[in-house]
N, C-alpha and C positions, 0 to 999 in steps of 0.2 A: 504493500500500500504506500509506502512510504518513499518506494522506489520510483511506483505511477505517476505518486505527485510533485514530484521533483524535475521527472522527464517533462511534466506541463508546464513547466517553470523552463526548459530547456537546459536541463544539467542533468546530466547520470551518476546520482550517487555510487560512491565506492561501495562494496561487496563485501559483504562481513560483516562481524558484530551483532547484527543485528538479527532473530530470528537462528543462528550458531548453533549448535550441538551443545547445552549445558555441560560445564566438565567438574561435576560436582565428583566426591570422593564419598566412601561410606553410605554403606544397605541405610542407613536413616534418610541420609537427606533425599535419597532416590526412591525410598520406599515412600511414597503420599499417605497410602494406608498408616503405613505405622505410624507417621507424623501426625495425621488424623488422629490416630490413637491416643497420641501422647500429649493431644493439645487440650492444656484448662479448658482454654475459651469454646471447643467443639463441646466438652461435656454440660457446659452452661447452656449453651444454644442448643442443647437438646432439650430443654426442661421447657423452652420457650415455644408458645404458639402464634408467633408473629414475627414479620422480620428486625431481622437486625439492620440497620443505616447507618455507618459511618462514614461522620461530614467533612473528615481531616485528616488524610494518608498522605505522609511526604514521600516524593519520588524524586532520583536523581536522575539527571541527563548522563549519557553517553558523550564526552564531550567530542571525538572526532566525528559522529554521526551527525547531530547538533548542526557544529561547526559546517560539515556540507553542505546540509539543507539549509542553511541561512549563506551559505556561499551562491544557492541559486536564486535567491533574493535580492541582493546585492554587493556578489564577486567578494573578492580579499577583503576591500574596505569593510564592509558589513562585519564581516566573521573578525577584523581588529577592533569594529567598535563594539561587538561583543564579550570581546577578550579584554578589554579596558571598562568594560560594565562591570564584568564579573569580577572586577580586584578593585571594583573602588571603596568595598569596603572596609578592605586595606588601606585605601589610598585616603580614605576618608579621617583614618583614625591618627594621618600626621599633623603635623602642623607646620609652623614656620622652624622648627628645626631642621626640617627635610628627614624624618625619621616618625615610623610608625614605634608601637609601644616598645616591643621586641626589643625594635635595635638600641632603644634608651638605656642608659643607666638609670638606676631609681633616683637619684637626684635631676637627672631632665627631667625624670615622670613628674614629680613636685614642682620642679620649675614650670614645668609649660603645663601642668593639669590634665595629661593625656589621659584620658578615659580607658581601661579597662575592658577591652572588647571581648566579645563570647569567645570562646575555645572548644577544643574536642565538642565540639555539638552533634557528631554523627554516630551512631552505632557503627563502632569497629569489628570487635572480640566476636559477634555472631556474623560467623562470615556467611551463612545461608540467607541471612537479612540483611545484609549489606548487598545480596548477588542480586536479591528480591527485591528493592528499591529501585534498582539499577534495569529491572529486566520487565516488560509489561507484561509477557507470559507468562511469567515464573507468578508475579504480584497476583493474576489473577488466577491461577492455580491456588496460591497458598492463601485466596482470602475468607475460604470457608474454615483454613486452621486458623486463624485470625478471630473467627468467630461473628463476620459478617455477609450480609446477602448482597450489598452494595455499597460503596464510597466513592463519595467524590475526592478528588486524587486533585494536590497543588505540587506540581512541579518545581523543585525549590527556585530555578531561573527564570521560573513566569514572570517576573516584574522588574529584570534586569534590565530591560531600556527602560527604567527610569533613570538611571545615571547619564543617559544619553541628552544632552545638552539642546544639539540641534534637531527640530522636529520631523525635519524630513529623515533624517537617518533612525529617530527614535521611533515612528512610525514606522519603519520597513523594519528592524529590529521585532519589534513589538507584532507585526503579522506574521514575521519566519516563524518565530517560538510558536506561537498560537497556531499556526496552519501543524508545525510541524508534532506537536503533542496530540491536534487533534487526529493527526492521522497513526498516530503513532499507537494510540489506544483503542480506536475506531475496531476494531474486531472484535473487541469486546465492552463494547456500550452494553450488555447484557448485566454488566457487573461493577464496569469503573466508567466512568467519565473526569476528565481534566477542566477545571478552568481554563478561562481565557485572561489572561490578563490584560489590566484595558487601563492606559494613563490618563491623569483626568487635571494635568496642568490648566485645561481651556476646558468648559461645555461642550465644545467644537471637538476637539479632539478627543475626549471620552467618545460621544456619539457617535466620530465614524470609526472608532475600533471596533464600540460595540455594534455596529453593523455588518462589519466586517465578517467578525465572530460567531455571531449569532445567522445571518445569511446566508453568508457565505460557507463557511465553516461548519455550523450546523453545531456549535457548541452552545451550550445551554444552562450553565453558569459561570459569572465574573469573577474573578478575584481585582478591589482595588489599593489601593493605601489609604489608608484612613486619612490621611491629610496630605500638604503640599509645601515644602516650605517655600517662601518667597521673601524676597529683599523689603526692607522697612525702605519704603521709595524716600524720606526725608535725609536717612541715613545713605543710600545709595548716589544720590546726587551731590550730597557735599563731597560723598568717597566712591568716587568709581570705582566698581570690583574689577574690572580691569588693571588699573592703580593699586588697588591697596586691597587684593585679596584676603588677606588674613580680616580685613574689618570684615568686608563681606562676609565671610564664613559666620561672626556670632550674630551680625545685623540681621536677623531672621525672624519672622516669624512663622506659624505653622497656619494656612486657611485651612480649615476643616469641612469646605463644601454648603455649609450653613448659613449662620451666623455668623455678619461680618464679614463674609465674603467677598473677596475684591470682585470674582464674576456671578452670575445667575447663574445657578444650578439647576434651574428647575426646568429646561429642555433633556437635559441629561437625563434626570430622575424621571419624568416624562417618559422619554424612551424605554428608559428600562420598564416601567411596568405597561408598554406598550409592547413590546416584546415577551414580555411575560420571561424576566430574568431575575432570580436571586441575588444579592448583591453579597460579597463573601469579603470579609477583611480579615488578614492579621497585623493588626499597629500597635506597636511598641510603645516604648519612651525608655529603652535605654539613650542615655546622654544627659535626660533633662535632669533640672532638679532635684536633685535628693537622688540620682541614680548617674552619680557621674565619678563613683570611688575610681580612684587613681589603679587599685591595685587589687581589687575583688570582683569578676566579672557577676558573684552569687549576689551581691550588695548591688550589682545596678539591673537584676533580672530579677528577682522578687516579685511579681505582681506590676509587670512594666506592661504587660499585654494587656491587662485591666484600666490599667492610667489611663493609656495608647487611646483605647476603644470608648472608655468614657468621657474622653476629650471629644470622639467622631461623633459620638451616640448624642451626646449633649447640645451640638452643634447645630444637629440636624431637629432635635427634638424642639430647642428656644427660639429655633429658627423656623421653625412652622414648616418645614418640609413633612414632617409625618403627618401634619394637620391637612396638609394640601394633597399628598401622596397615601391615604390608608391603604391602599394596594402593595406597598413597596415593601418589600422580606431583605430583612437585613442579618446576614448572620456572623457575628465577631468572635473568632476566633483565639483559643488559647490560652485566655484570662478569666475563666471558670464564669461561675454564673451568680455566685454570690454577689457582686458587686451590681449587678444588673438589676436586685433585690433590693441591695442598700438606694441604690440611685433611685429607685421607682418610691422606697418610704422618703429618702430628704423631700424628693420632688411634692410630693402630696404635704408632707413637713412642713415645707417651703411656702405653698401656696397658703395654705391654711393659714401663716402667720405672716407672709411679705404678698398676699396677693390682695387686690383691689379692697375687700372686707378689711383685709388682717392689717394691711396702710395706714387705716383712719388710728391704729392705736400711736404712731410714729411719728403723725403729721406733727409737725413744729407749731403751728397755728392751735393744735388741740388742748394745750395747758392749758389750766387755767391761772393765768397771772396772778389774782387776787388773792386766790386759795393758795398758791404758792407761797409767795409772799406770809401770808396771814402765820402760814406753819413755822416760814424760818422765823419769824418774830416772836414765837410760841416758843420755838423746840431748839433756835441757834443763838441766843445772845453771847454763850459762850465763845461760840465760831467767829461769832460778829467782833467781839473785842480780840479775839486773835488777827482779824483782818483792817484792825487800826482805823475803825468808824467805817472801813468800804460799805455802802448803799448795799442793804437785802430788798432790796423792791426792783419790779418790774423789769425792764430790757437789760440793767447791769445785774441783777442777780440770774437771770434765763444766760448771760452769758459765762458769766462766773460757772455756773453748774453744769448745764449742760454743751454750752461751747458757743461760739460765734456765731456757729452755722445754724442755731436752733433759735436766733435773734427776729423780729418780726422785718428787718428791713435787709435780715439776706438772701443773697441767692440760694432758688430751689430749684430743682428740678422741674420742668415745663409738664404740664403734664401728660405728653404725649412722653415723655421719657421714666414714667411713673409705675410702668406696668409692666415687668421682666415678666411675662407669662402671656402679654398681650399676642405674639405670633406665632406664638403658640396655641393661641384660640382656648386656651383653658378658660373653663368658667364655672368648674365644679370638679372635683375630684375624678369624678367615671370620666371627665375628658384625660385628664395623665394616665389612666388604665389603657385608654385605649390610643395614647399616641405614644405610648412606651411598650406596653404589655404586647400588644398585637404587631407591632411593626419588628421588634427586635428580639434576635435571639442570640442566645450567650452560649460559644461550646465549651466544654467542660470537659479536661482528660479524663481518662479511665480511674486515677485515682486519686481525684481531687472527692474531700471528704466535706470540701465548704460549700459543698452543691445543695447540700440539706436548708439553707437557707433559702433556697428559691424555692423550693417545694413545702415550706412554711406558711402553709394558709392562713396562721393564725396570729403571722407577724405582719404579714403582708395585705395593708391594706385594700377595702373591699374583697377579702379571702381569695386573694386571686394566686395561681402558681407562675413563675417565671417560666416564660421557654428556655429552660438549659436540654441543649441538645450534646449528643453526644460526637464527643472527636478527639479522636486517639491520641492523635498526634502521631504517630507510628510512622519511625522512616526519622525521627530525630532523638538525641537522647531521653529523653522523658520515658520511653520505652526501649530496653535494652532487648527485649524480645517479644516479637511479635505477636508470640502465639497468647501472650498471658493478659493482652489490653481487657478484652469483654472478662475474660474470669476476674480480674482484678476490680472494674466498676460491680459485679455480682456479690464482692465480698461485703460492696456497703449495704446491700440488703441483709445478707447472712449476720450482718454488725447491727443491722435494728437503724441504720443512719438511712437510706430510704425504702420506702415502704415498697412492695412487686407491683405495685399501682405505676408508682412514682417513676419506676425501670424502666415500666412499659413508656410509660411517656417520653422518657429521659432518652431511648436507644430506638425508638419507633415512632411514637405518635407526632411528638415536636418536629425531629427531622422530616416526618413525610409533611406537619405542616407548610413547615420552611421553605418547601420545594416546590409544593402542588398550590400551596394558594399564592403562588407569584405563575405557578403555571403545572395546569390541571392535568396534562399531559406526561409531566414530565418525566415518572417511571413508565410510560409506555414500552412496551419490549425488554423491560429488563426483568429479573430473576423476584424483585419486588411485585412489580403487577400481578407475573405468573404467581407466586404464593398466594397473593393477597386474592386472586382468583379462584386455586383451588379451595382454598378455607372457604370463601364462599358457597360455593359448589358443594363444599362437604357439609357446609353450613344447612344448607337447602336441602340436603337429603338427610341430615339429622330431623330436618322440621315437617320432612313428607312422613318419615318412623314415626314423629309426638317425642316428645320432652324426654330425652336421654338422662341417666341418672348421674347428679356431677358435671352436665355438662356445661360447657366455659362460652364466653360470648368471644366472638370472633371478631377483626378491624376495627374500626376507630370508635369509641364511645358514641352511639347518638348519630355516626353517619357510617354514609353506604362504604364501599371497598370498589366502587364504579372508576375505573380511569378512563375519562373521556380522551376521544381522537384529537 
């Protein structure tokens, strides 16, 4: 396939590699059976009457194969500005020394404050899983030891022309990868499918990737970055980054697509849910704030995926994109789902006590002067002779106590600038239910244990649950072996941390929402539909017998198991 589509490009990929004789060693790795056998996760998926969906399988590139097929895109050049994509996160982490961490002594690292970049982040030691990231046959062979029925699979160089500068080269970068993953897995869309990864520096430029991708290509969900940096334009013109790169590099800040946005997003977002596309992120915040230790790569990864995503989430949320988009399926990766929990109680928090009602307690205008007064007269004489005769009445004592800005003759707020919730169209709690709860969903590794907060009905205003879906992560350290992700999320039920209810949502119901309500189609042909078929079918012939004894309800709570064409 991959060879057809390269000839239509006019270039004949080299021969090999790909599609190769596996040259594994040892009756295990070649025996399926036995690894079947021996896999936690198969004996868990056996207890279960529904499929399993994982939203989050890392896979590596091939880098000479790669490297081709982006050669028939655009020759040498193309495959050098790929090879300068892929080491800018080296390149990223120097500075004006001309030296990344490595080459520092610890005393440059203190000098110039170089950040602490990830390391060893790939499974090494299992060299079957290292073959299996690396291989699309092998992956979708071993994803029933894995423990799932389908994944969507992010290619760890899907978003490598974003380092790419100029947009005509980041564009043609940005459709090799994409064309070439889609063909790369295209034989078995019964099981995996790939992102597309889609830059979104302009509205302009997201849209015709994502048409690109999706029309063209036939691919059927995005991966983006959750945000974009761009130059502080006050600080770029007094200091050209051409001039004085080093200023440019901190003069940044991050648009997050929302709020504050230098462009309008909303042709972008438009699209997507006129396409009927999931929209898929993993963003960070290693570097920022509190996550910039010089010498601990553990002290700036902690919970940076959470930061990362509650920065995008946030964005989109104050900025009234979920209010104008309720179609739009957003799903963030990697930074568990607890915090998706906390965000949705501040948010209802928030309003209750800073939104329109909760204001009038704040307004400067609402003292009562008199009364004020009347108390310190009662309750401060002592205060008052510490303050050497200073005046307890009216506008000098409002400024004394509560500050300047609380004076009747200062500046406030207009009150069109009075309403953080205003576009966000909030006007009662059930609206942040459903411009947070319905729009976004939070993946959650196999053994994150903080996930019991979003399935917390009873902390969680309006008794609602978060969508924490499930995603392995598998294919990066976080799982050293593949086979144990689904046994491992199974032990928090075995733990009493979520309930078989909670699983079921957690590894099925969320994920299939995630997918089918941005597009209703979207398991058509795969190994999903087909189960979710037969269960019905067996379903139906249970109900032509009458009431089986013990018997269990089958697909989604309350709705049908119908995949529309």
């Amino acid at each position: 396939m991959l060879q057809r589509a390269a000839r239509q490009h006019g270039h004949r990929p080299s021969t090999g590699g790909l599609g190769a004789p596996l040259p594994l060693s040892g009756v295990f790795m070649t025996d399926r059976i036995a690894r079947l056998k021996a896999s936690p996760s198969v004996a868990v998926k056996e207890k279960l009457d529904y499929p399993v969906i994982d939203t989050d399988i890392h896979t590596n590139d091939y880098s000479p194969a790669l490297e081709d097929f982006v050669a028939t895109y655009g020759g040498a050049k193309l495959v050098d500005d790929l090879r300068k994509a892929l080491s800018s996160r080296r390149r990223n982490a120097e500075n004006s020394s001309g030296k990344d961490w490595y080459s520092q002594t610890p005393e440059e690292r203190q000098h110039y404050r170089t950040v602490r970049s990830p390391w060893w982040a790939r499974v090494t030691r299992n060299t079957l899983d290292v073959a299996t990231y690396h291989l699309p046959e092998l992956l979708a062979e071993r994803l029933e030891e894995q423990g799932s029925d389908y994944s969507v699979l992010f290619p760890n160089n899907t978003l490598a022309p974003l380092a790419v500068k100029d947009p005509g080269a980041r564009q043609a970068l940005q459709r090799a990868i994409n064309h070439y993953h889609a063909e790369l897995f295209r034989k078995y869309s019964d099981r995996l499918t790939p992102v597309a990864g889609i830059p979104l520096n302009t509205p302009e430029e997201g849209i015709e990737e994502l048409e690109f991708a999706v029309k063209k290509l036939g691919l059927k969900a995005i991966n983006i970055a959750g945000g974009v940096r761009r130059p502080i334009k006050a600080i770029a013109e007094k200091y050209p980054p051409a001039h004085h790169p080093e200023i440019a590099k901190y003069a940044t800040y991050i648009d997050f697509y929302g709020i504050d946005s230098e462009y309008d997003y909303d042709p972008f977002w438009a699209k997507v849910v006129e396409l009927g596309v999931p929209v898929l992120t993993h963003y960070g915040s290693q570097g920022w704030t509190g996550r910039s230790s010089i010498s601990n790569y553990m002290n700036n990864h902690v919970g940076h995926f959470a930061d990362g995503s509650e920065a995008f989430a946030k964005a989109l949320f104050f900025g009234g994109v979920t209010r104008r988009f309720p179609g739009l399926r957003i799903g963030m990766l990697e930074g568990g789902a607890d915090w998706g929990a906390r965000v949705y109680i501040h948010l209802v928090d928030r309003f209750q006590k800073r939104g329109p009602e909760g204001l009038k307690h704040y307004d400067p205008a609402a003292t009562d002067r008199a009364l004020f007064t009347e108390l310190f007269r009662r309750y401060g004489a002592d205060l008052a002779k510490l303050a050497n005769g200073r005046s307890i009445e009216g506008e000098q004592l409002i400024a004394d106590t509560l500050g300047a800005g609380y004076t009747s003759d200062a500046r406030q707020p207009a009150p069109e600038y009075r309403n953080d919730f205003e576009a966000a169209g909030i006007e009662k709690i059930e609206d942040i239910r459903d411009r947070w709860v319905n729009n976004f969903f939070f993946g959650s590794e196999s053994d994150d244990r903080t996930i019991a907060s979003a399935f917390n009905a009873k902390a969680n205003p309006l008794g609602v649950k978060i969508n924490a879906i499930y995603s392995s992560d598998v294919g990066h350290w976080d799982v050293p072996d593949l086979t144990e992700a689904l046994a491992e999320s199974w032990s928090l039920v075995e733990e009493g941390v979520l309930s078989p209810e909670d699983f079921k949502a957690y590894v099925f119901e969320n994920p299939y929402k995630l997918y089918t309500e941005a597009n209703a189609s979207f398991f058509k042909g795969t190994r999903v539909e087909e189960k979710l078929k037969r269960k019905a079918s067996s379903g139906a012939g249970d109900e032509r017998r009458g009431p089986q004894p013990g018997a269990r309800s089958e697909g989604l709570p309350g709705k049908s198991v119908e995949i529309r064409a």
